[in-house]
C-alpha positions in Angstrom: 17.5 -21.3 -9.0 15.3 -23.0 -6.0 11.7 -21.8 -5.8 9.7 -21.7 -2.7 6.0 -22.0 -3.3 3.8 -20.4 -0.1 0.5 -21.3 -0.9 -2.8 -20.3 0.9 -5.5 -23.7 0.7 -7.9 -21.1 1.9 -7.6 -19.3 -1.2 -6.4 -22.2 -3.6 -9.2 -24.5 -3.6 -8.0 -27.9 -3.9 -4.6 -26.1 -4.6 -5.4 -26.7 -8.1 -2.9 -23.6 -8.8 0.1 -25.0 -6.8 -0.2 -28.0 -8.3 -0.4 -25.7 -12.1 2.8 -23.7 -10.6 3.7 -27.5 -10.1 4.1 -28.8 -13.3 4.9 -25.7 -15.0 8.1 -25.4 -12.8 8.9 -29.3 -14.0 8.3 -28.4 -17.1 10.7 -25.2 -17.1 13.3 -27.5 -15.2 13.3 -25.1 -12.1 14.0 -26.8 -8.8 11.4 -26.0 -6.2 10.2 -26.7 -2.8 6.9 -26.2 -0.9 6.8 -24.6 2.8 6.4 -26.8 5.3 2.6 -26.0 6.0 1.4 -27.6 2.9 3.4 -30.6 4.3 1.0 -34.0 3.3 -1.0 -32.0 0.8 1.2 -32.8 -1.7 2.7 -36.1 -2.3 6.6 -36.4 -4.0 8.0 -32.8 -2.7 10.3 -31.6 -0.4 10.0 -28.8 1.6 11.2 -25.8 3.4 10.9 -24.3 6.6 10.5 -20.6 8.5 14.3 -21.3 8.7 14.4 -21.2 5.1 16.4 -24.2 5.3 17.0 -25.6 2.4 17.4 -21.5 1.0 15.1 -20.7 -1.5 16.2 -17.7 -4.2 13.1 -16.7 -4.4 9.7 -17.3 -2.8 6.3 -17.4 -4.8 3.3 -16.9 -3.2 -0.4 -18.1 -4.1 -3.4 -16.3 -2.1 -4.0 -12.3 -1.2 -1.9 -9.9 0.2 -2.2 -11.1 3.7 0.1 -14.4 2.2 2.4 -11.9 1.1 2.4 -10.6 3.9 2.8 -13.9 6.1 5.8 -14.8 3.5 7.8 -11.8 3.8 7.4 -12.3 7.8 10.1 -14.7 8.1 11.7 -14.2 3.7 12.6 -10.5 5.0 15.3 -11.4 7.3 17.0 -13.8 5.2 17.1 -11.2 2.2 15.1 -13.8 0.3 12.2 -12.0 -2.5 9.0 -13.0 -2.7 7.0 -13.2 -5.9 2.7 -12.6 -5.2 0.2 -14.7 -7.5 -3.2 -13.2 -6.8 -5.8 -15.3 -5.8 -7.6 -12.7 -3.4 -9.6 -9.8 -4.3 -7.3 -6.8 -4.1 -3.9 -7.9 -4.4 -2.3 -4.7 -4.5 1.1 -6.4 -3.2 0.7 -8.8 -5.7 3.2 -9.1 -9.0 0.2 -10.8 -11.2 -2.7 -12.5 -11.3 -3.0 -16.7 -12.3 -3.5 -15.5 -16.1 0.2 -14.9 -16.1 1.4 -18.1 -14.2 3.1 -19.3 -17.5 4.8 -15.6 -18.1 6.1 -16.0 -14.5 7.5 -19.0 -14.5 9.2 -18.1 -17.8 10.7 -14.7 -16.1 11.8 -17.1 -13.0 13.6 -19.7 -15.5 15.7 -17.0 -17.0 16.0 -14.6 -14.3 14.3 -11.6 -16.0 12.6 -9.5 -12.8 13.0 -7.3 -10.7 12.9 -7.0 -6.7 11.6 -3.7 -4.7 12.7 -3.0 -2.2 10.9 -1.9 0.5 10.8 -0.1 4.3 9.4 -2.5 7.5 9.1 -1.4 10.9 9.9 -3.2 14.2 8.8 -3.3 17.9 9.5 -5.8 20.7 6.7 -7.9 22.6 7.8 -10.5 25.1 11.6 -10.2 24.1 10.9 -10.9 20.4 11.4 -8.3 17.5 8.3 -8.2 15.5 8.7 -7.3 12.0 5.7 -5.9 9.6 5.4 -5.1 6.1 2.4 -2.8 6.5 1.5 -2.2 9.8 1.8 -2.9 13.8 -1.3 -1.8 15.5 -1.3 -1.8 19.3 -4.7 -2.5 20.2 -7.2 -3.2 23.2 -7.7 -6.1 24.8 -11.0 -5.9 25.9 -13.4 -5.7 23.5 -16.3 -3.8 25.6 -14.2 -1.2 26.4 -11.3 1.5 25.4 -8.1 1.9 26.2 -6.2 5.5 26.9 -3.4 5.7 24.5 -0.5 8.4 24.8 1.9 8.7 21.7 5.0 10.4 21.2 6.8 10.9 18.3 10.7 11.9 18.6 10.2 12.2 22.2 7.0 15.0 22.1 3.5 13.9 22.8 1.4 14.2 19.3 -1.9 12.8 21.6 -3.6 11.1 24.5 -6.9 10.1 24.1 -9.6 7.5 24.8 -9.7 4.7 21.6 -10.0 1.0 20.3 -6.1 1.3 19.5 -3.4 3.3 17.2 -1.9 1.7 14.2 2.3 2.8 13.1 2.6 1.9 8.9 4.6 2.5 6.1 3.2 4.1 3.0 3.2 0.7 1.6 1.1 -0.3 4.0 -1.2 3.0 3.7 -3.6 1.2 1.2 -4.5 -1.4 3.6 -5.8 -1.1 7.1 -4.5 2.2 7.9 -7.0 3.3 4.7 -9.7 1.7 6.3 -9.2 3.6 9.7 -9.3 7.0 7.5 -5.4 7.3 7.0 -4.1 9.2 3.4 -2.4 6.8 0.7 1.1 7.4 0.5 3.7 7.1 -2.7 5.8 3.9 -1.3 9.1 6.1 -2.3 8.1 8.5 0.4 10.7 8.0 3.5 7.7 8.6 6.5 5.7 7.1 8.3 1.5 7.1 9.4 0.5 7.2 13.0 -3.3 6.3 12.8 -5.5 6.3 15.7 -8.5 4.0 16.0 -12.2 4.7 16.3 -11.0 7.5 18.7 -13.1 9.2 21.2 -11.8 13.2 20.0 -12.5 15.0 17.3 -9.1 16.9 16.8 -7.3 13.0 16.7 -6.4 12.6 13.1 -4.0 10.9 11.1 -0.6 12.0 11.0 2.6 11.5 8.5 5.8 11.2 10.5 9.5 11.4 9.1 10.6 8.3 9.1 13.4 8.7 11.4 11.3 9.3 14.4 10.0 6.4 16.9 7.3 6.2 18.0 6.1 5.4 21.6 2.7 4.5 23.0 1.5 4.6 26.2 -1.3 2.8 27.6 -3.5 2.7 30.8 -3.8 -1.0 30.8 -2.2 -3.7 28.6 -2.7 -4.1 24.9 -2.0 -6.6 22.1 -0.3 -6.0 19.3 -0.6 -6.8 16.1 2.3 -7.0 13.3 0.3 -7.3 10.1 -1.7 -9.6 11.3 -0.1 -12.1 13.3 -1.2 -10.8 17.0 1.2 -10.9 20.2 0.3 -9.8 24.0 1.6 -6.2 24.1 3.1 -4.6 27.0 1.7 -0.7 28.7 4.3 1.0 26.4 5.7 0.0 22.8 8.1 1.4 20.5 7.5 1.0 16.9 10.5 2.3 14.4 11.7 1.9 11.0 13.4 -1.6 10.9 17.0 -2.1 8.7 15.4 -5.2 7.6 13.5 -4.2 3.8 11.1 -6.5 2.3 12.1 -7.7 -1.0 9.4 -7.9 -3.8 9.7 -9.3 -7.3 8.0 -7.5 -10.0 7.9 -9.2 -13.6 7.4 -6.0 -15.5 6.7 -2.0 -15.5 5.2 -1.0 -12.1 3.0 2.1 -11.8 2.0 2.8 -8.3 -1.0 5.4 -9.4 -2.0 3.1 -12.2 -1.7 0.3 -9.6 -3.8 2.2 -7.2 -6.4 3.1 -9.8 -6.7 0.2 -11.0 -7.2 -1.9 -7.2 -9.5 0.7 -5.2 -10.9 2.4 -8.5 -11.8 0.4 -10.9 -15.1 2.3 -11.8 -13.4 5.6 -12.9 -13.7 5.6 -16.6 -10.8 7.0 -18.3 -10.5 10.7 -19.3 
C-alpha cells in the first residue's frame, strides 16, 4: 500500500514528525511518497503531485485541520482517504494526535481502519468547480465597506441584506467557521446544509439549516471573492453553491464519537457528570 505524507512545515518544526512518520513507515516496510511541496526538504524520496500521480492509497496528513482540509482539496476527486495527525490546536478532523504515530502506522501496515465518508459542496468561479470540505463563503472585496447580498434557497429569497459576506457549509463543517459566525453545530450524519450570513447589518438575519437538496444562489451588488475552505478565488455578482457528488474520504483508526469528539475539542473544561 503507497502512503502519501502532506505535511505542514508551518506546523512541523524542522519536520521532525515527517521525518518520525519517516522511519516508522521504513521500518513497517510501507512504501511511501511525500507531496510535491516538501520537494528539497527531504533528501532520498520521491514524490507526488496534485495529480496524485504516482496514486497514493491513502494520504496522511501532519498539521491542523486546515491541512486536512488542503489535502482532501485535490485527494476528494480521486476517491483517495486521507488520514489527519494533529499537530494544531483543535483538530477536530483529525484521526489522532503524534502520541499515536506508532498505532497508526501499525493500522496502515495491516489495513485495519476505517474511511467516512463525507458530503462537499461545489460552486464555479472563473470556469473552475471549486470543491470544499467545510465551507465556501462568498465574501466582500473591499474591506471598508459591505456588500448587499440576496440568497435564495430552492429558487425563494430566504434574505437581502447589507453584510461582510454569507458562508454555504455542511454540518461537518459547522464546528469551524460557520461556529465562529454564530451558526448551530450540526450531527455530520444530518443530510442539510447551513446558510450563515456575516456580520450582517439586520437583526432578523440569522442562521439557517437547508435540506440538502436545495441550491443555493447569492446575489450581490458588486463583485465578491470566494472562498472554498480557505483557498480564495475572485467571485462573480451571483454564485451557486450545492451539494457536490464528490465525498471526502476520512480514515479513522478506531471508535468515533462525534459528541464525545465535540466535547472533548470545544469543551474541554466541563467536568464529567
Amino acid at each position: 500500500m503507497l502512503t502519501g505524507i502532506y505535511s505542514n512545515p508551518e506546523r512541523d518544526e524542522k519536520l521532525a514528525t515527517t521525518e518520525k512518520l519517516i522511519g516508522l513507515l521504513r521500518r513497517a516496510s510501507v512504501p511511501f511518497v511525500l507531496h510535491s511541496s516538501l520537494r528539497g526538504l527531504i533528501n532520498g524520496v520521491s514524490y507526488f503531485g496534485d495529480d496524485c500521480e504516482p496514486r497514493p492509497d491513502v494520504i496522511v496528513t501532519l498539521g491542523g485541520d486546515g491541512t486536512i482540509l488542503s489535502a482532501v482539496a485535490f485527494a476528494a476527486e480521486k476517491g483517495i482517504p486521507v488520514l489527519g495527525i494533529n499537530l494544531g490546536h483543535i483538530g477536530f478532523l483529525s484521526a489522532c494526535g503524534t502520541d499515536a504515530l506508532d498505532e497508526c502506522v501499525v493500522r496502515l501496515a495491516k489495513g485495519d481502519y476505517s474511511v467516512r465518508r463525507l458530503a462537499m459542496l461545489e460552486t464555479y468561479a472563473a470556469g473552475k468547480r471549486l470543491l470544499a470540505l467545510n465551507e465556501i463563503v462568498i465574501y466582500k472585496k473591499n474591506v471598508g465597506k459591505t456588500v448587499t447580498l440576496t440568497v435564495k434557497v430552492g429558487g425563494g429569497v430566504l434574505s437581502s441584506a447589507k453584510c461582510d459576506g454569507c458562508m454555504v457549509s455542511t454540518p461537518t463543517g459547522s464546528t469551524g467557521y460557520a461556529l465562529s459566525a454564530g451558526g448551530p453545530i450540526v450531527d455530520p450524519g444530518v443530510r442539510c446544509n447551513l446558510v450563515v450570513p456575516i456580520n450582517c447589518h439586520h437583526l432578523s438575519s440569522k442562521p439557517v439549516i437547508v435540506d440538502a437538496s436545495q441550491a443555493v444562489e447569492i446575489t450581490s451588488d458588486e463583485e465578491t471573492c470566494i472562498i472554498a475552505d480557505g483557498r480564495v478565488e475572485n467571485g462573480a455578482h451571483s454564485v451557486v453553491v450545492r451539494r457536490s457528488d464528490v465525498e471526502a474520504l476520512l480514515v479513522d483508526t478506531g471508535a468515533e464519537n462525534f459528541y464525545a469528539r465535540l466535547r472533548e475539542k470545544l469543551d474541554g473544561s466541563v467536568e464529567e457528570v
